[in-house]
PASEBA-1860 file (N, C-alpha, C; in nm, 3 decimals):
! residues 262
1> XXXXXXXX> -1.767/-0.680/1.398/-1.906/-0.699/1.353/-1.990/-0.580/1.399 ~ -2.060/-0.536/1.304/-2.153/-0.416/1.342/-2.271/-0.451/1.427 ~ -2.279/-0.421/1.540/-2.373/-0.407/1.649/-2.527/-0.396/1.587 ~ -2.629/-0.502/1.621/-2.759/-0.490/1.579/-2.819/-0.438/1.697 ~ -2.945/-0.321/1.708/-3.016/-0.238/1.796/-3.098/-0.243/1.753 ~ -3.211/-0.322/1.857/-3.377/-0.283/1.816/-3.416/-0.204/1.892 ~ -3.497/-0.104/1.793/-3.571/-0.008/1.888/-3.732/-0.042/1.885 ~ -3.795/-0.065/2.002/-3.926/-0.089/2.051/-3.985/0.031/2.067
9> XXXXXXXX> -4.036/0.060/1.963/-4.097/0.286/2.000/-4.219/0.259/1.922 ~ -4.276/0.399/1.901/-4.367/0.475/1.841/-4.336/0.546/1.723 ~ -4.371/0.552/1.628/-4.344/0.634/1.500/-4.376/0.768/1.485 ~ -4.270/0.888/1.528/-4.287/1.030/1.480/-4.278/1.049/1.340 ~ -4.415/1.077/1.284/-4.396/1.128/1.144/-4.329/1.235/1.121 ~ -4.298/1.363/1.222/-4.187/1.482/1.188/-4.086/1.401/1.201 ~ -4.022/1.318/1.220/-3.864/1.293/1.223/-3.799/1.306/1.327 ~ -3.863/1.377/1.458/-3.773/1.404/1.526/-3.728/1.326/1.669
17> XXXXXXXX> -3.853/1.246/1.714/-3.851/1.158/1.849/-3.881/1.005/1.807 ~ -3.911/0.931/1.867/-3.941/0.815/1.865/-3.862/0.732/1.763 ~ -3.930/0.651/1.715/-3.856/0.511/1.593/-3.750/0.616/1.477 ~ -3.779/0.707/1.436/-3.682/0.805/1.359/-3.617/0.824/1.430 ~ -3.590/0.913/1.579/-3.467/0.932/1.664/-3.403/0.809/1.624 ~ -3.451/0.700/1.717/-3.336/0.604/1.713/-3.305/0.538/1.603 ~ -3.341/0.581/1.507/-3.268/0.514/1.373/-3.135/0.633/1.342 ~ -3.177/0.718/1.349/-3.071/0.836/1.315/-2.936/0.798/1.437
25> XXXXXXXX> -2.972/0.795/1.556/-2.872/0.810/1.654/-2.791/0.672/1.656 ~ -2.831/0.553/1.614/-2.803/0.407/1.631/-2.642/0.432/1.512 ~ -2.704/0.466/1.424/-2.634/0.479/1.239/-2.584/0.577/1.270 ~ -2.539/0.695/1.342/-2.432/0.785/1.334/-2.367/0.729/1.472 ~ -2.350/0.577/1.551/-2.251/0.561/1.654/-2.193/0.447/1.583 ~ -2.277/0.380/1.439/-2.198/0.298/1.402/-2.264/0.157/1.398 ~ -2.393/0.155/1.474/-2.452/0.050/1.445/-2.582/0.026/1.388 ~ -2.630/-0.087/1.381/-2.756/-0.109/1.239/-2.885/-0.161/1.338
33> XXXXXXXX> -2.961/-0.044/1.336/-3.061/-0.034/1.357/-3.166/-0.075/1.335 ~ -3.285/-0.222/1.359/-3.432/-0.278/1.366/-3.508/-0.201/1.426 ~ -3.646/-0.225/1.408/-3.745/-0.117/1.465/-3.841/-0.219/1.453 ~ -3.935/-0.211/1.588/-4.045/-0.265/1.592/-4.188/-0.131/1.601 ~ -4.253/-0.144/1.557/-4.322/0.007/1.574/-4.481/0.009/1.644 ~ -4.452/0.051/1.762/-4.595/-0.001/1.884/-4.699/0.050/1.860 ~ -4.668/0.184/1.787/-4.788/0.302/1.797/-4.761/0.341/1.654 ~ -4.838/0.409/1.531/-4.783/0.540/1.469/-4.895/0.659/1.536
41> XXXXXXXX> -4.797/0.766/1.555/-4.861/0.914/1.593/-4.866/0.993/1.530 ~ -4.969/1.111/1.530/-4.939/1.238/1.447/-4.869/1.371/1.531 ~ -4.786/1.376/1.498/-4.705/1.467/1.591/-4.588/1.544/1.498 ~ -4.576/1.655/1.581/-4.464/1.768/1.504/-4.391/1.857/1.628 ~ -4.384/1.938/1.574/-4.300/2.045/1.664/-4.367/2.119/1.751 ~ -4.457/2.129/1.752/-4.597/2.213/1.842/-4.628/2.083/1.918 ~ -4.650/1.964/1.904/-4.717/1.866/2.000/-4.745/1.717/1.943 ~ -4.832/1.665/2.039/-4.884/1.562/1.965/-5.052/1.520/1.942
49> XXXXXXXX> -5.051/1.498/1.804/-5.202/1.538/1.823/-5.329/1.410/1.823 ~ -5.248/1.266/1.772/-5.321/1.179/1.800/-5.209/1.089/1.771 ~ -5.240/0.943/1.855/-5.206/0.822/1.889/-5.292/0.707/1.834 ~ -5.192/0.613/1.762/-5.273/0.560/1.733/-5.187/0.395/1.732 ~ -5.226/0.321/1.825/-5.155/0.186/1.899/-5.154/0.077/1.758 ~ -5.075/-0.019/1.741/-5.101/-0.089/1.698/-5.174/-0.205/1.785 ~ -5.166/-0.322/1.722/-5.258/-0.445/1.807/-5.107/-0.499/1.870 ~ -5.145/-0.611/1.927/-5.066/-0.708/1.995/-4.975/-0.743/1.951
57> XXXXXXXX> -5.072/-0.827/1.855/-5.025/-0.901/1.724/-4.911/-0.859/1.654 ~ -4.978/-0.771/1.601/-4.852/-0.670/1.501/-4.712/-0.648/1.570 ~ -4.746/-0.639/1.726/-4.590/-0.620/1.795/-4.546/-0.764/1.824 ~ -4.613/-0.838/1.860/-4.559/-0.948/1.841/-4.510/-1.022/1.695 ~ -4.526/-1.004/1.614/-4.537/-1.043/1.465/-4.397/-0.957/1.434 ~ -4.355/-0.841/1.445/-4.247/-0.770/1.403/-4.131/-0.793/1.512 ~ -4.184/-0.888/1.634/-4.075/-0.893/1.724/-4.029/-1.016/1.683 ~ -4.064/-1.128/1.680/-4.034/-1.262/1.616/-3.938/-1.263/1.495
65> XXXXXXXX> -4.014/-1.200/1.441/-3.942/-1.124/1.291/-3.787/-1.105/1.311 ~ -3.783/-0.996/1.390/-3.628/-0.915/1.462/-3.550/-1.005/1.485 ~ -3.613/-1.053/1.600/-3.531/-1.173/1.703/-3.489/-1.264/1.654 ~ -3.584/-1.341/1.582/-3.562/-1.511/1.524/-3.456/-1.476/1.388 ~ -3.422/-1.402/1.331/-3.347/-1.312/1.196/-3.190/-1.235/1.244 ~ -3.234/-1.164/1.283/-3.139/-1.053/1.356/-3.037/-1.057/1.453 ~ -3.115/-1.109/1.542/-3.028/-1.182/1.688/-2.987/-1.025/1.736 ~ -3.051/-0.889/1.781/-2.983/-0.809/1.807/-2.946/-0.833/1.956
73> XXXXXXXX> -2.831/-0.741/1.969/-2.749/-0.757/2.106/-2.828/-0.649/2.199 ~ -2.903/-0.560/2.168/-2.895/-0.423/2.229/-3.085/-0.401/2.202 ~ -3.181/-0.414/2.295/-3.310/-0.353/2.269/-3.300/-0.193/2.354 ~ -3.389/-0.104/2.259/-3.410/0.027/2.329/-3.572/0.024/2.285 ~ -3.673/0.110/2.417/-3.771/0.039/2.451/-3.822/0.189/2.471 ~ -3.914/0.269/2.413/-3.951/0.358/2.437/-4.125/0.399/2.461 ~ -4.209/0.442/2.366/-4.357/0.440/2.359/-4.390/0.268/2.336 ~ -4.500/0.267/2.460/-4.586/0.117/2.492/-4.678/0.174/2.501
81> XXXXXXXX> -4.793/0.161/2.431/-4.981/0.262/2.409/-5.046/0.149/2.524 ~ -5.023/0.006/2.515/-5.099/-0.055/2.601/-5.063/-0.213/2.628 ~ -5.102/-0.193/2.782/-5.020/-0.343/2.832/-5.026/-0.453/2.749 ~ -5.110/-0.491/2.654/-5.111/-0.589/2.598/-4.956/-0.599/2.545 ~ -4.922/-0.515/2.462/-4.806/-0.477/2.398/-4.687/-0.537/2.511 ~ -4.705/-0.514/2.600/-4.592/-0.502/2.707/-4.604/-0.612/2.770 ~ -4.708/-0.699/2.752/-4.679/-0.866/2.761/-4.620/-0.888/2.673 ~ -4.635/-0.854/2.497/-4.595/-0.963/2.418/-4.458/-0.923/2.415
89> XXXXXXXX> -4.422/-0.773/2.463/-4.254/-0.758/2.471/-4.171/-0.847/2.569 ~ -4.241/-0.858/2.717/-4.215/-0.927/2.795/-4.188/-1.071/2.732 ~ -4.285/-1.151/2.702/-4.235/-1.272/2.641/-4.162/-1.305/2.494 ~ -4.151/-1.170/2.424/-3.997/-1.190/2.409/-3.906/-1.143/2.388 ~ -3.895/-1.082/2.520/-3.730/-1.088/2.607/-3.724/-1.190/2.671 ~ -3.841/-1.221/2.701/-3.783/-1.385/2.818/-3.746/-1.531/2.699 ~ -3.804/-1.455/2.615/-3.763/-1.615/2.500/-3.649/-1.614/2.382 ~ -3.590/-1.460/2.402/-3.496/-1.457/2.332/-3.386/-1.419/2.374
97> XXXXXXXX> -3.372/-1.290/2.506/-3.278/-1.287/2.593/-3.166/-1.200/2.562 ~ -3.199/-1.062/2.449/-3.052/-1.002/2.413/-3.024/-0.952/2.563 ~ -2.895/-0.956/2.505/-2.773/-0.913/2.637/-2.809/-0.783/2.711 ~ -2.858/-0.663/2.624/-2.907/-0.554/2.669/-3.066/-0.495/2.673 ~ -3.092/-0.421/2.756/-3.210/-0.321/2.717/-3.272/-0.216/2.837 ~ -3.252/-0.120/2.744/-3.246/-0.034/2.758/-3.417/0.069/2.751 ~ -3.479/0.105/2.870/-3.598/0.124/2.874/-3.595/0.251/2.886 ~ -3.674/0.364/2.832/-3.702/0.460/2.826/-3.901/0.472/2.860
105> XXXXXXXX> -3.913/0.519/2.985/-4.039/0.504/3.007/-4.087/0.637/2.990 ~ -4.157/0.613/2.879/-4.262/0.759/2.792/-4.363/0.761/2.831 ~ -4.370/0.871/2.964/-4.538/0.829/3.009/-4.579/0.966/2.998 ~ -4.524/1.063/2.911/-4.530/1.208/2.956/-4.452/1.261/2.838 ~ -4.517/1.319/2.702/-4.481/1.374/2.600/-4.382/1.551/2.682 ~ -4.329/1.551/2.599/-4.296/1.665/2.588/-4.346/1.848/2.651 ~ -4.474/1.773/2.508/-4.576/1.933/2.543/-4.645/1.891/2.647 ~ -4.697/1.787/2.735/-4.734/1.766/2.842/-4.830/1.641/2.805
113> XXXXXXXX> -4.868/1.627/2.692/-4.969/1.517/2.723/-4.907/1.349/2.773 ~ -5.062/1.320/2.810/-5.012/1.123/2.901/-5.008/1.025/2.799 ~ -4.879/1.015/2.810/-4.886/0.853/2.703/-4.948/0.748/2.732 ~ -4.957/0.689/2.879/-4.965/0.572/2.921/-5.054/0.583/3.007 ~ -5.149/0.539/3.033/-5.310/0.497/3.138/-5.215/0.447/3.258 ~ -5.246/0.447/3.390/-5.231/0.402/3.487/-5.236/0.253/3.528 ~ -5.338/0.181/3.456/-5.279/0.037/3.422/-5.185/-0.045/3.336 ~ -5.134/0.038/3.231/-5.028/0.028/3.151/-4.917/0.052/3.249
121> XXXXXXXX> -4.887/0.131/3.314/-4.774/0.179/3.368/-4.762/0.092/3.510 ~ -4.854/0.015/3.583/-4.851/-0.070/3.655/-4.779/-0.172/3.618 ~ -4.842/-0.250/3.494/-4.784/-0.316/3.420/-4.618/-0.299/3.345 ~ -4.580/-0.245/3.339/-4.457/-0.177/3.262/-4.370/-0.172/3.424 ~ -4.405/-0.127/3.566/-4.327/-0.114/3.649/-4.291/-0.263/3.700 ~ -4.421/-0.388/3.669/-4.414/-0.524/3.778/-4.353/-0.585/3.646 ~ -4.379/-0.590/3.538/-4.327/-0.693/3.451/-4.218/-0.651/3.349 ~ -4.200/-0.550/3.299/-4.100/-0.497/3.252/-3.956/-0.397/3.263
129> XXXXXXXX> -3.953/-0.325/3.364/-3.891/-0.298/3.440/-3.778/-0.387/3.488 ~ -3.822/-0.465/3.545/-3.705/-0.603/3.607/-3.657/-0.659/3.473 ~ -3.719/-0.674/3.379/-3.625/-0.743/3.303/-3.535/-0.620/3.226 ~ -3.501/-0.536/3.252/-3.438/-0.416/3.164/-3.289/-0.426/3.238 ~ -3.212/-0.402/3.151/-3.030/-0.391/3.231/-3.094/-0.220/3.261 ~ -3.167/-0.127/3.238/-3.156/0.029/3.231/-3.260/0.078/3.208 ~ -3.316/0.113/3.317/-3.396/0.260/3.290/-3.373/0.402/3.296 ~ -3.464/0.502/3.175/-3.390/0.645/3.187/-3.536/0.750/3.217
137> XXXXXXXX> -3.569/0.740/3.323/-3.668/0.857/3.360/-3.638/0.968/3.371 ~ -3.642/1.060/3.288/-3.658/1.144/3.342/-3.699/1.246/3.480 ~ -3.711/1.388/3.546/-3.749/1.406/3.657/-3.928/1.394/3.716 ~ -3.946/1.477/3.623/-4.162/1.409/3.617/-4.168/1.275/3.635 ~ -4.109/1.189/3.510/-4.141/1.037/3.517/-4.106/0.996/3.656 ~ -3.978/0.977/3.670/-3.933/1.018/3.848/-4.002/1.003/3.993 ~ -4.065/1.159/3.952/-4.156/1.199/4.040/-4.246/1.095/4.076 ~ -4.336/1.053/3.966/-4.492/0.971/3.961/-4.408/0.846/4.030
145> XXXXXXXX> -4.305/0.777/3.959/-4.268/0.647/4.007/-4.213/0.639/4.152 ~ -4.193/0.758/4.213/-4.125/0.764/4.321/-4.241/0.825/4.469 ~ -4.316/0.898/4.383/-4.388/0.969/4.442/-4.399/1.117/4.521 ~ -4.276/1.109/4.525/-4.215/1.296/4.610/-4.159/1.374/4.517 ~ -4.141/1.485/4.553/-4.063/1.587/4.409/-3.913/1.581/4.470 ~ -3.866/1.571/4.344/-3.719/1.602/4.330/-3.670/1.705/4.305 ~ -3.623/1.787/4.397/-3.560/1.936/4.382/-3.406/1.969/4.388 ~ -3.309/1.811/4.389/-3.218/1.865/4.362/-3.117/1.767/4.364
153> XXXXXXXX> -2.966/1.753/4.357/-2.869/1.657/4.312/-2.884/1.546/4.435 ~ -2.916/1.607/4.523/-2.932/1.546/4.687/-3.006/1.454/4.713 ~ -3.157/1.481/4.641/-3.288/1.434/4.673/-3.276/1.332/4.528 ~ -3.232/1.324/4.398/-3.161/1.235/4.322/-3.072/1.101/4.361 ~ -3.009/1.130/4.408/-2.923/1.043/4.419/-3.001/0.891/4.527 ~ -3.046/0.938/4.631/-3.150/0.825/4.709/-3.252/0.791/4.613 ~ -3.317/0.858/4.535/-3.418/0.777/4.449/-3.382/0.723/4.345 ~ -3.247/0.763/4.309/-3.219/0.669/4.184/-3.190/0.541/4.250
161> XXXXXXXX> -3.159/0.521/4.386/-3.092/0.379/4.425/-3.246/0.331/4.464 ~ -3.298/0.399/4.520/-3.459/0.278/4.577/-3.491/0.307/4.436 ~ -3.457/0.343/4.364/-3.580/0.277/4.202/-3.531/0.120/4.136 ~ -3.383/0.168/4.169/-3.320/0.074/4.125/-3.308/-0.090/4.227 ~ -3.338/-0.055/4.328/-3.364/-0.110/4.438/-3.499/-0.215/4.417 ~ -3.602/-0.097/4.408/-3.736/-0.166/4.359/-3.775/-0.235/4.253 ~ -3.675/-0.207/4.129/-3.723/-0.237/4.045/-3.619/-0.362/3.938 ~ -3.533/-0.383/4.090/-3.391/-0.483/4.033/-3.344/-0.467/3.900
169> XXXXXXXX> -3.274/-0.271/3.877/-3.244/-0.275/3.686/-3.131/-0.114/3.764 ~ -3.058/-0.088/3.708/-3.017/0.020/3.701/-3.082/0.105/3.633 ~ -3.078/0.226/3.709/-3.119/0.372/3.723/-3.061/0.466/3.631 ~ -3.089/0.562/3.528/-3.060/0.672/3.461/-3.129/0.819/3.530 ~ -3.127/0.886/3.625/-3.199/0.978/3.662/-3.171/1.076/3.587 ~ -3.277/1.159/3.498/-3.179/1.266/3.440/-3.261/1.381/3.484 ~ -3.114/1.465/3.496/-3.157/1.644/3.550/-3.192/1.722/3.527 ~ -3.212/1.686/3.361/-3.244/1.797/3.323/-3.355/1.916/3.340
177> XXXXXXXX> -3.465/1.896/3.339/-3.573/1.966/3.432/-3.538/2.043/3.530 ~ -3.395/2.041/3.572/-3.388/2.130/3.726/-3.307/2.252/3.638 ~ -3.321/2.363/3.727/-3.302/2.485/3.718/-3.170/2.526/3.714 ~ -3.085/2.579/3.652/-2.938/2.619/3.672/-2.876/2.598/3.541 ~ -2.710/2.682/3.563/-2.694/2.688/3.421/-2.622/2.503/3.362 ~ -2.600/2.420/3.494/-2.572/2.317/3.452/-2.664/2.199/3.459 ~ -2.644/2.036/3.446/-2.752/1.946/3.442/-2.651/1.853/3.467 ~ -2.705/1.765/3.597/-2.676/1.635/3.629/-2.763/1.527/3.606
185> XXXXXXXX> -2.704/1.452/3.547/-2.814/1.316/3.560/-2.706/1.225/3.671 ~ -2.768/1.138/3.703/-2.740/1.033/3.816/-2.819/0.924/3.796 ~ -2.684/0.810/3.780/-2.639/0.675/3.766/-2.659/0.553/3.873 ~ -2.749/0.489/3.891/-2.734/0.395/3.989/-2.711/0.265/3.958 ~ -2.581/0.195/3.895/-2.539/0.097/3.838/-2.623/-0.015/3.963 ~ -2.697/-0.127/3.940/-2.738/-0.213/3.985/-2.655/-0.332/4.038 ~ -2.543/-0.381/3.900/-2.499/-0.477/3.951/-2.365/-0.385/4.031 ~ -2.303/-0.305/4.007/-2.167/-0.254/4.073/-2.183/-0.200/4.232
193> XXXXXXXX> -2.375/-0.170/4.230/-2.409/-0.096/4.322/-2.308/0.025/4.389 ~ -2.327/0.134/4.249/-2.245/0.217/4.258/-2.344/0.372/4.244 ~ -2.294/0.469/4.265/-2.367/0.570/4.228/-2.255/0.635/4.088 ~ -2.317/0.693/4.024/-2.203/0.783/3.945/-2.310/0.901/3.871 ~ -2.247/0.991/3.902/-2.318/1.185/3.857/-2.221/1.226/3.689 ~ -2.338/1.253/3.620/-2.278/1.303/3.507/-2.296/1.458/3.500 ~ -2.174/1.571/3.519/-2.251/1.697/3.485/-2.176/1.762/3.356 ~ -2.319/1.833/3.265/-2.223/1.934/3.197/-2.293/2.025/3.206
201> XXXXXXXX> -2.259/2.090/3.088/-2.323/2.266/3.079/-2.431/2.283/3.007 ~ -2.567/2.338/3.030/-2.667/2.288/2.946/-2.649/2.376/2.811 ~ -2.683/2.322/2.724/-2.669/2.397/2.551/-2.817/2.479/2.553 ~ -2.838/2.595/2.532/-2.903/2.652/2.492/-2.955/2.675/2.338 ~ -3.104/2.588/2.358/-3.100/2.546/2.216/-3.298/2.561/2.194 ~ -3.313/2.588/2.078/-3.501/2.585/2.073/-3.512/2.475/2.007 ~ -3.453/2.363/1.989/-3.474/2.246/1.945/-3.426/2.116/2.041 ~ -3.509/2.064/2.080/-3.470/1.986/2.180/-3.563/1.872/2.173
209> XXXXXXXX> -3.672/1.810/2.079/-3.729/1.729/2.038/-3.674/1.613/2.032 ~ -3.671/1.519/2.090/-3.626/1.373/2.093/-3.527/1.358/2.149 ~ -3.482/1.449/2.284/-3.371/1.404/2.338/-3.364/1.281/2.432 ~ -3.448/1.255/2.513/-3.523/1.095/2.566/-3.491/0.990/2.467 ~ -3.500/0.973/2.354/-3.520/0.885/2.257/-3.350/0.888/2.222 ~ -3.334/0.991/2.191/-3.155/1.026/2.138/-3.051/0.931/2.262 ~ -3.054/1.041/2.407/-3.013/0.932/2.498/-3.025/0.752/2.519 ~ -3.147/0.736/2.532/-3.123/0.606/2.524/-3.109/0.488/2.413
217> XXXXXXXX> -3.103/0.527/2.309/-3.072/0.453/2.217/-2.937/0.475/2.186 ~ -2.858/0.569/2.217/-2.756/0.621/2.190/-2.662/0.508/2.349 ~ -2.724/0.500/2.445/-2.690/0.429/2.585/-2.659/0.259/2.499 ~ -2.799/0.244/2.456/-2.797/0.035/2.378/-2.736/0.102/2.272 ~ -2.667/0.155/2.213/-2.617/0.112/2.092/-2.436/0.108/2.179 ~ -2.418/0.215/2.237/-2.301/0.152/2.314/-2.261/0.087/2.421 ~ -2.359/0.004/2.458/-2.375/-0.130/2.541/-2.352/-0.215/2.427 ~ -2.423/-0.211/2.330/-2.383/-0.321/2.216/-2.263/-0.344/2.160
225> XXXXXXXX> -2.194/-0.228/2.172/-2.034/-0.186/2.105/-1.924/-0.268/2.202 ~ -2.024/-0.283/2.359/-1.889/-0.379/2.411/-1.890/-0.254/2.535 ~ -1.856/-0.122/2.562/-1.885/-0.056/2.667/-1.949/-0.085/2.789 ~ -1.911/-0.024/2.902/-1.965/-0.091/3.022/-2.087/0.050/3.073 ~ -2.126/0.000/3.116/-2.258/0.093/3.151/-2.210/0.224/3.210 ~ -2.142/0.278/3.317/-2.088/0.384/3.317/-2.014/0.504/3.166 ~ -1.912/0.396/3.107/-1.875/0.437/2.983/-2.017/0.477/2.860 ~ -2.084/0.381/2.849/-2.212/0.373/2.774/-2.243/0.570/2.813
233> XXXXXXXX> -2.284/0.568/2.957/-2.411/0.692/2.968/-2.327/0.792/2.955 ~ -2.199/0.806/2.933/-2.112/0.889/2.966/-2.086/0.951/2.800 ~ -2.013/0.856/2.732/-2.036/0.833/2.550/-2.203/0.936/2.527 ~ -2.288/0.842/2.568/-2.427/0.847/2.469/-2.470/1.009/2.535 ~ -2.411/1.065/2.627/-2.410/1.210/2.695/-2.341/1.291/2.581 ~ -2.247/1.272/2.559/-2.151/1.316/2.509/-2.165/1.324/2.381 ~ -2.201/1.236/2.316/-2.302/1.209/2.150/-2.402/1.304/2.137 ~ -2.500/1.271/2.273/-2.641/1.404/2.278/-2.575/1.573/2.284
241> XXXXXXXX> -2.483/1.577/2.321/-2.487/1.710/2.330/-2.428/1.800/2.226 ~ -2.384/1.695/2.183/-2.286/1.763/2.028/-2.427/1.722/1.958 ~ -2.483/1.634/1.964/-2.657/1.671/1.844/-2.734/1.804/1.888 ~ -2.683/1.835/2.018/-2.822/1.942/2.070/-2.755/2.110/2.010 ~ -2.612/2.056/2.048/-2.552/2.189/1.956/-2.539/2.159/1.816 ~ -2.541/2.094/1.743/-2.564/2.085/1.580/-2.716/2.148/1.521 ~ -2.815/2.104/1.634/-2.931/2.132/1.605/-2.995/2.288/1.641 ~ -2.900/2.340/1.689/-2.924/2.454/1.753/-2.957/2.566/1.637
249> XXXXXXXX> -2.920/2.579/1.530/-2.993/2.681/1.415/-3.021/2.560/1.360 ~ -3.087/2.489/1.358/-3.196/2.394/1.221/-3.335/2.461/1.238 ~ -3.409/2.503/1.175/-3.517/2.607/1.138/-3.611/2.500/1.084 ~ -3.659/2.399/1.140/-3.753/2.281/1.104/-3.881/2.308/1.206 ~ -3.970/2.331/1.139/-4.085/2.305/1.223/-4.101/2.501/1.283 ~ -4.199/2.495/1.356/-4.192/2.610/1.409/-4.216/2.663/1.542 ~ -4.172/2.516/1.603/-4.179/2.465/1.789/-4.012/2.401/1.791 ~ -4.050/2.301/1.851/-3.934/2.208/1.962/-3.928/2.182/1.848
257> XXXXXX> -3.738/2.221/1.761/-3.715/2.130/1.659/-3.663/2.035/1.664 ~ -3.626/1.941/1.575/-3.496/1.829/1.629/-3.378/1.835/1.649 ~ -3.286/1.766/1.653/-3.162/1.737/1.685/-3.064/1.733/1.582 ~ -2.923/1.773/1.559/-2.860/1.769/1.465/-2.786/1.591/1.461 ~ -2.840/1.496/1.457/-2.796/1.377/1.476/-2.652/1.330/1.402 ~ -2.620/1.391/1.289/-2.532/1.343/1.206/-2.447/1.500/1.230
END
């Protein structure tokens, strides 16, 4: 049976991050992709230039929809504009209960701007967070949630376990942000209470638009396949990097292009 994946995002009208990533990345691992859509934005390859939230309602109204229809096995959870939103996600995951999910906390675009207000992200750490099998912060995101800078595989590895610690969900730390010709991310499996380091070689590429979004939907779609969470980040690594080298001459846009997904 083909694996159902909802993705909980924001709508990039270029194609390249948000609710489009994970439709592209879900459908080239093999599984069938729902979308609930929190925000639509105007955004491209240069940046993002306005946000624009939906209501409550509307996320609640398209989540009911999913859930009560669909029954997906696998949520991936990316742009939340405002806590309201992140109650009505909260209640339902607690009333419907898929097996997975997979959180990607977008508090920090790309070109630098803030997704998320400081009471949103309060909210998102006490009430949503715990209910996630996975979070994938990046090193900035990281930083703010942790509070100290991370400068290296060393200073990683202890904060992926107190995040995971604090926030009762396994840890995705990823490396990329650090300096060198390679990139570790680091694994803090919750229930195995294990550590595990992923390294490869970074691809040198001017398109790198939606790799946050690529990873973790690419993570729930092979949690949904039956994979165990180590296997999952290891796969959905391994998926991203053959998109980052496919995408590497695509001439889209005339900034951060996208990803070669297919």
């Amino acid at each position: 049976m083909i694996p159902v994946v909802l993705s909980v995002a924001g709508s990039d009208c270029s194609g390249g991050a948000g609710i489009q990533a994970d439709l592209k990345t879900v459908a080239a691992l093999g599984g069938y992709a729902a979308t609930v859509i929190t925000a639509v934005t105007a955004q491209n390859t240069l940046g993002v230039h306005a946000i624009y939230p939906l209501s409550p309602q509307a996320v609640a109204d398209q989540l009911d929809a999913v859930f009560s229809d669909l029954h997906p096995l696998a949520v991936k959870i990316g742009m939340i504009p405002h806590a309201a939103c992140i109650r009505a996600l909260v209640q339902a995951l607690d009333t419907y209960r898929p097996a997975w999910v997979v959180c990607d906390p977008v508090m920090i675009s790309t070109s630098g701007r803030r997704l998320m207000d400081k009471d949103t992200l309060a909210i998102m750490q006490k009430e949503l967070f715990p209910r996630c099998t996975l979070i994938t912060p990046n090193l900035h995101e990281a930083e703010h949630l942790c509070g100290h800078e991370l400068m290296d595989i060393e200073t990683m590895k202890p904060t992926a376990r107190f995040l995971a610690q604090q926030y009762d969900t396994s840890v995705l730390l990823k490396g990329g942000h650090l300096n060198g010709r390679f990139m570790t991310d680091v694994l803090f499996d919750q229930t195995a209470q294990q550590t595990f380091c992923f390294t490869c070689e970074k691809i040198d590429s001017p398109n790198l638009h939606g790799t946050g979004c690529t990873l973790s939907s690419a993570i729930a779609t092979l949690l949904a396949d039956g994979h165990s969470l180590p296997e999952a980040v290891q796969q959905a690594k391994n998926y991203m990097s053959q998109a980052i080298e496919r995408g590497r001459n695509l001439h889209i846009g005339q900034g951060n292009g996208p990803l070669g997904h297919f």
